[in-house]
C-alpha positions in Angstrom: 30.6 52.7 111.8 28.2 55.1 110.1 29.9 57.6 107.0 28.4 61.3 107.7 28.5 64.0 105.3 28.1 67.8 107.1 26.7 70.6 105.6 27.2 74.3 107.2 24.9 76.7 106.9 25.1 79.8 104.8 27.9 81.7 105.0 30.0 79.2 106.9 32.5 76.8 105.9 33.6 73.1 106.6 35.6 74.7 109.4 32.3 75.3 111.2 32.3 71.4 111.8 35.5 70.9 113.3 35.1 70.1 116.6 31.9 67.5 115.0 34.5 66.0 112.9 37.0 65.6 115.8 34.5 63.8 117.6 32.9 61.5 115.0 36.3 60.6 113.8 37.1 59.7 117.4 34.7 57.3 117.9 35.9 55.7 113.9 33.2 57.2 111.7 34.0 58.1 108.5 33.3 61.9 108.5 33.4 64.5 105.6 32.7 68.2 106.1 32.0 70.0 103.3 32.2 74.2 102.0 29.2 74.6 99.7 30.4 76.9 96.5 30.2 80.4 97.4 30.6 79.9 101.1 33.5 79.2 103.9 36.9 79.0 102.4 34.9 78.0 98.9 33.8 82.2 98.6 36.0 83.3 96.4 34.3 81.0 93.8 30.9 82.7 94.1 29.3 84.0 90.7 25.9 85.4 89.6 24.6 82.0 88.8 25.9 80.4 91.7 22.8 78.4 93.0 20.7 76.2 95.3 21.7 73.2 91.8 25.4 74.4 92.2 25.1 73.3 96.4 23.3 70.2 95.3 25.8 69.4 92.9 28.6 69.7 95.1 27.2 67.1 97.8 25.6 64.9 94.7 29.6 64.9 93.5 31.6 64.7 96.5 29.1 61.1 97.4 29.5 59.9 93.7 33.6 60.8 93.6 34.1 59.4 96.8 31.8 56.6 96.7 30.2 57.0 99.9 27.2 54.6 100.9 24.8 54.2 103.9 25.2 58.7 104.2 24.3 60.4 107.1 23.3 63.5 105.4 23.5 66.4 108.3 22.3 69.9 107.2 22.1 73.0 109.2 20.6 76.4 108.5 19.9 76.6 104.9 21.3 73.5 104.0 19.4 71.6 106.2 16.5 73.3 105.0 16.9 72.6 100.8 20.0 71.3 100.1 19.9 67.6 102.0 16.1 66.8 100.9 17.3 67.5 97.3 20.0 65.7 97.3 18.1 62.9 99.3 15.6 63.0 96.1 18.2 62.5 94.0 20.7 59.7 95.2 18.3 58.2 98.0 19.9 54.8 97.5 23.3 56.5 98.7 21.7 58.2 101.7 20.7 56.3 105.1 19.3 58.9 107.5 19.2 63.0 107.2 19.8 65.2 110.1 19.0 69.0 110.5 20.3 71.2 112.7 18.1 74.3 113.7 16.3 73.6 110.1 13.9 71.5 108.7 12.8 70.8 105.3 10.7 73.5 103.1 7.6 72.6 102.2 7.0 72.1 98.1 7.3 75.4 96.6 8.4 77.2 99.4 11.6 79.6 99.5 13.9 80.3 101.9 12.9 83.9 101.8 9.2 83.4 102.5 10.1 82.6 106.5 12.1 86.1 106.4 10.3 89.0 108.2 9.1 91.3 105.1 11.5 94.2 106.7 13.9 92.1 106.6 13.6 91.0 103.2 13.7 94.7 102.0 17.1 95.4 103.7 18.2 92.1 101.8 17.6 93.3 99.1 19.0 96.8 99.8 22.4 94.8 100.5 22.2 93.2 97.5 21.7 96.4 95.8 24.8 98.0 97.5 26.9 95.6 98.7 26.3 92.8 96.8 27.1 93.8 93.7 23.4 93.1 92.8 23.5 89.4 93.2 24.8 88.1 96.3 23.9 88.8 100.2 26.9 89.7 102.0 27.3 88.1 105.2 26.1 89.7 108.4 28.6 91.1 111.0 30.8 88.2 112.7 28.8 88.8 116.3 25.2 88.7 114.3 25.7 85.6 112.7 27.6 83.6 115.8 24.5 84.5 117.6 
């Protein structure tokens, strides 16, 4: 049976992989869903330098601390994009296979940002500015995001 680490996307949490986990465990995989800091039930943690290396750091930990070998690494959304290839790059003798879901790697040098509409970008960084205390995006409406 294959061991599979899931990563939601930004602003979700583990709970996002629930019925995933369900299944996998079902079939006898050994299956860990995992809140990035900052996000899901883990929110209340987020801080001003709360970054892409914290998120690395807590997959990079949770495979060390657990000992987990042979990984399915499965991203989705933002994690998919940067956190899996890092950590990948970083432990590849832990990690068998990596699986993204409506993401794909960034090229070298690339931000998430970049692939963001420049409008868009600008009312980021207006909610930022004032609802975000100046550092963090707040998360869209429930019935944008679950679209």
């Amino acid at each position: 049976m294959a061991t599979y680490v899931l990563l939601p996307g930004f602003w979700l949490g583990a709970w996002a992989w629930r019925p995933v986990v369900d299944d996998l465990r079902g079939r006898g995989h050994d299956v860990h869903a995992l809140s990035l800091t900052g996000t899901g039930e883990r929110a209340h943690l987020a801080r001003p330098d709360t970054d892409l290396e914290t998120h690395i750091a807590d997959v990079l930990n949770l495979i060390h601390y657990e000992d987990l070998r042979d990984v399915v690494l499965v991203g989705h959304s933002y994690a998919g994009a940067v956190v899996i290839p890092s950590v990948a790059d970083r432990m590849p003798e832990r990690i068998n296979r990596l699986v993204f879901i409506d993401s794909g790697p960034l090229p070298d040098g690339m931000s998430h940002s970049e692939f963001v509409p420049p409008e868009e970008r600008t009312r980021n960084a207006e909610l930022v500015r004032t609802e975000g205390d100046g550092w963090r995006l707040p998360p869209p409406p429930w019935r944008q995001l679950a679209s």
